[in-house]
PASEBA-1860 file (N, C-alpha, C; in nm, 3 decimals):
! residues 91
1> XXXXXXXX> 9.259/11.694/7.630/9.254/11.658/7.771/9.186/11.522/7.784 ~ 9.260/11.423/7.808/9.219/11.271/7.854/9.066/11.302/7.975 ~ 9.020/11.221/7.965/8.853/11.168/8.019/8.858/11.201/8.180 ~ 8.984/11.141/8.235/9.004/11.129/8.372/9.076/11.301/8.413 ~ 9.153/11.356/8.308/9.183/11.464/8.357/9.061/11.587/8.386 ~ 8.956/11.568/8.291/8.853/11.643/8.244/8.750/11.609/8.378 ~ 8.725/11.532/8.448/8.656/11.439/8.558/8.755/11.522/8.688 ~ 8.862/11.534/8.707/8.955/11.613/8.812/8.922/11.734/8.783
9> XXXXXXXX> 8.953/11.781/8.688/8.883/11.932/8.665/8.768/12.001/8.666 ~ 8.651/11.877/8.669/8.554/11.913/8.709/8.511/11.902/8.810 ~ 8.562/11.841/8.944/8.531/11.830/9.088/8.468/11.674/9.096 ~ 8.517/11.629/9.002/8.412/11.468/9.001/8.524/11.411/9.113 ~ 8.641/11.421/9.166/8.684/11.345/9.245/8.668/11.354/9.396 ~ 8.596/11.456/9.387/8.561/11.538/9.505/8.411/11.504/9.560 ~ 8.341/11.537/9.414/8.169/11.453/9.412/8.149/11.308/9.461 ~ 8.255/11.240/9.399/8.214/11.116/9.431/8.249/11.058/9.597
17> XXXXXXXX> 8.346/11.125/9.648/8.365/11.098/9.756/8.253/11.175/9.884 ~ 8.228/11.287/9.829/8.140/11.346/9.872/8.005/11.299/9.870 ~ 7.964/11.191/9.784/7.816/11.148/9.773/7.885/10.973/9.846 ~ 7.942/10.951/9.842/8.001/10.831/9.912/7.963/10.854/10.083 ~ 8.038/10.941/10.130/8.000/11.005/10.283/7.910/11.044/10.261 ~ 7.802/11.085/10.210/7.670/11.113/10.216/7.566/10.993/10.274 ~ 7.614/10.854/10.157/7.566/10.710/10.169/7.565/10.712/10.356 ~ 7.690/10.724/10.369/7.749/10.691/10.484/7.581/10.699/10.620
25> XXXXXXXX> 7.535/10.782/10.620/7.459/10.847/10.703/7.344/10.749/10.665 ~ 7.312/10.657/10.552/7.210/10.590/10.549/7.255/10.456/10.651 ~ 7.362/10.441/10.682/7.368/10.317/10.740/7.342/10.248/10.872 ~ 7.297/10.126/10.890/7.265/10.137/11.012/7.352/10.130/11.147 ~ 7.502/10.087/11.097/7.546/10.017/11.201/7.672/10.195/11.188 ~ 7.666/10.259/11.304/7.739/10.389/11.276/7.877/10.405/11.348 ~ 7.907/10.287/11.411/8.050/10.262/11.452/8.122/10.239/11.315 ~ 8.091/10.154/11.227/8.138/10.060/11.095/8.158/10.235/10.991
33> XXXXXXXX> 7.989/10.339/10.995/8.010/10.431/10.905/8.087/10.545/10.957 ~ 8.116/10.546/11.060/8.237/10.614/11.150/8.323/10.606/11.087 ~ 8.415/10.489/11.136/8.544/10.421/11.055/8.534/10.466/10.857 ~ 8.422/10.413/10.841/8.497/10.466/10.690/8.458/10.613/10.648 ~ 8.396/10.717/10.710/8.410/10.820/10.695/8.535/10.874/10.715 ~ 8.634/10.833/10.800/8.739/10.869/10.832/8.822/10.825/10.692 ~ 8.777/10.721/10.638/8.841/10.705/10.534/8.864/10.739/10.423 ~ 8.760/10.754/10.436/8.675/10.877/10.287/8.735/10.985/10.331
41> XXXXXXXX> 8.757/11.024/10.461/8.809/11.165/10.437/8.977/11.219/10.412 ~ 9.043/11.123/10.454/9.161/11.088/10.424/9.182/11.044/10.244 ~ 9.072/10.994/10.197/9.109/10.976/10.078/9.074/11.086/9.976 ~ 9.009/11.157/10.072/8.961/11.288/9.999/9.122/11.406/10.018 ~ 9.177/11.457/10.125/9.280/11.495/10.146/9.415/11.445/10.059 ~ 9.470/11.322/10.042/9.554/11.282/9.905/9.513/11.263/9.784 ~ 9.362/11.298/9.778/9.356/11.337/9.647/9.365/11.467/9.592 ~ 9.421/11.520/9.692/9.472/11.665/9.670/9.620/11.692/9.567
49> XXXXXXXX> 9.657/11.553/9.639/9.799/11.511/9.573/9.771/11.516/9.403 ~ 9.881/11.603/9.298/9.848/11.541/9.184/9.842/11.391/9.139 ~ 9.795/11.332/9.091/9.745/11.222/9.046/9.773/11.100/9.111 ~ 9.691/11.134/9.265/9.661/11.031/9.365/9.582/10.939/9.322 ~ 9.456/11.004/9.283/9.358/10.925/9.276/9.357/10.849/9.126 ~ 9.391/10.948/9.010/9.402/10.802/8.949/9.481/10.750/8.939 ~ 9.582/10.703/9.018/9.667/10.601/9.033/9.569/10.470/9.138 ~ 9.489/10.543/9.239/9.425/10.468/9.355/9.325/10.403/9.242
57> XXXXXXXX> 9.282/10.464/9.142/9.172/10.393/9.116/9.234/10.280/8.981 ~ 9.351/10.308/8.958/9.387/10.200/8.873/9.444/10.067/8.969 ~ 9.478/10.082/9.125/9.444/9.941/9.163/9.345/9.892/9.235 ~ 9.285/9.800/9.108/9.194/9.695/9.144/9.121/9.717/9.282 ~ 9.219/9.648/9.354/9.169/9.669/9.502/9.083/9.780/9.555 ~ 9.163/9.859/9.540/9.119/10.028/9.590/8.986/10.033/9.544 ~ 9.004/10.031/9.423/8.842/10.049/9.297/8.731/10.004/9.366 ~ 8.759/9.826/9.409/8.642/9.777/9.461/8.628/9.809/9.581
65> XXXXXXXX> 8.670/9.847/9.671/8.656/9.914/9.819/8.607/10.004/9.783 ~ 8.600/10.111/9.740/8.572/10.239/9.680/8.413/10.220/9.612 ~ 8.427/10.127/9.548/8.253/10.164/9.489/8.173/10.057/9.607 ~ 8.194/9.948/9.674/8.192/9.883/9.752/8.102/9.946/9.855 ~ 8.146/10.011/9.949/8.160/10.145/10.025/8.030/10.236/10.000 ~ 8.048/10.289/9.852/7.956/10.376/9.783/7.824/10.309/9.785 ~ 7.849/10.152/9.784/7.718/10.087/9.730/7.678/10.034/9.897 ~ 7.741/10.042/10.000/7.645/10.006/10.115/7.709/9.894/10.168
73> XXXXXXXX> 7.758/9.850/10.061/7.839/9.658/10.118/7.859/9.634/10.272 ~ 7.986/9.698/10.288/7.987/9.655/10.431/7.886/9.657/10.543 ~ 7.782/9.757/10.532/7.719/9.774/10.674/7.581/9.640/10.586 ~ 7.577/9.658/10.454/7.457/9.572/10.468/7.516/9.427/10.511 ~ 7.647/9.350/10.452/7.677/9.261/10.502/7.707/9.208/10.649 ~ 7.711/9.333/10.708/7.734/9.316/10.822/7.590/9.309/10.928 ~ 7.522/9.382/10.802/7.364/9.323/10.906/7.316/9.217/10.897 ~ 7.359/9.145/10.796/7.288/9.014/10.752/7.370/8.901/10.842
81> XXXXXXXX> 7.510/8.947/10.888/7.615/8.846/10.919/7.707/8.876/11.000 ~ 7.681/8.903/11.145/7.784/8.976/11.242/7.930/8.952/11.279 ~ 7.906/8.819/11.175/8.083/8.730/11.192/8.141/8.843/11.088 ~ 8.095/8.899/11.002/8.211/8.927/10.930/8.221/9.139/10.919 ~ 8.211/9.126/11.095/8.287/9.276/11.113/8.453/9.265/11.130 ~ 8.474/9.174/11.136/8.650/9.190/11.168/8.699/9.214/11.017 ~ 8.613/9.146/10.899/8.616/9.138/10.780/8.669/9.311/10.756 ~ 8.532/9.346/10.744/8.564/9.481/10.721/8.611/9.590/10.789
89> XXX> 8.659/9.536/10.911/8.705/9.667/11.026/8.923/9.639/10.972 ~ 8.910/9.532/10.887/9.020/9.515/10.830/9.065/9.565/10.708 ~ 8.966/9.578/10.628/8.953/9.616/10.464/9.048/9.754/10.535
END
């Protein structure tokens, strides 16, 4: 069983999105962690799909939105710099 199948079978695709929306609640700006909870939760639902997610996480893009997200990016950038909510109300 490949690394990524063994990671699905163990609920890691589920964990990580789940500790992602967790982040969510640290943030300050809660219109911005609104919006991507909705996203997270939608991305949690097609990963129901067989092998949604690692297809999502083999593009690039997705990946870095995804740990992005996890790591706070948008709401901290957006506290430091109010020009760039259209930024991320676009991502």
């Amino acid at each position: 069983m490949s690394f990524f199948a063994q990671f699905e079978a163990k609920g890691g695709v589920a964990k990580i999105i789940s500790v992602t929306l967790s982040s969510l609640e640290l943030w300050e700006s809660s219109a911005l962690a609104e919006s991507w909870s909705m996203w997270l939760q939608e991305l949690h639902s097609f990963s129901q799909i067989p092998l949604f997610f690692q297809l999502f996480l083999k593009h690039q893009k997705c990946k870095d939105l995804l740990f992005k997200v996890l790591a706070g990016q948008p709401d901290t950038e957006l506290g430091a710099d109010p020009s760039k909510k259209a930024l991320w109300e676009q991502e």
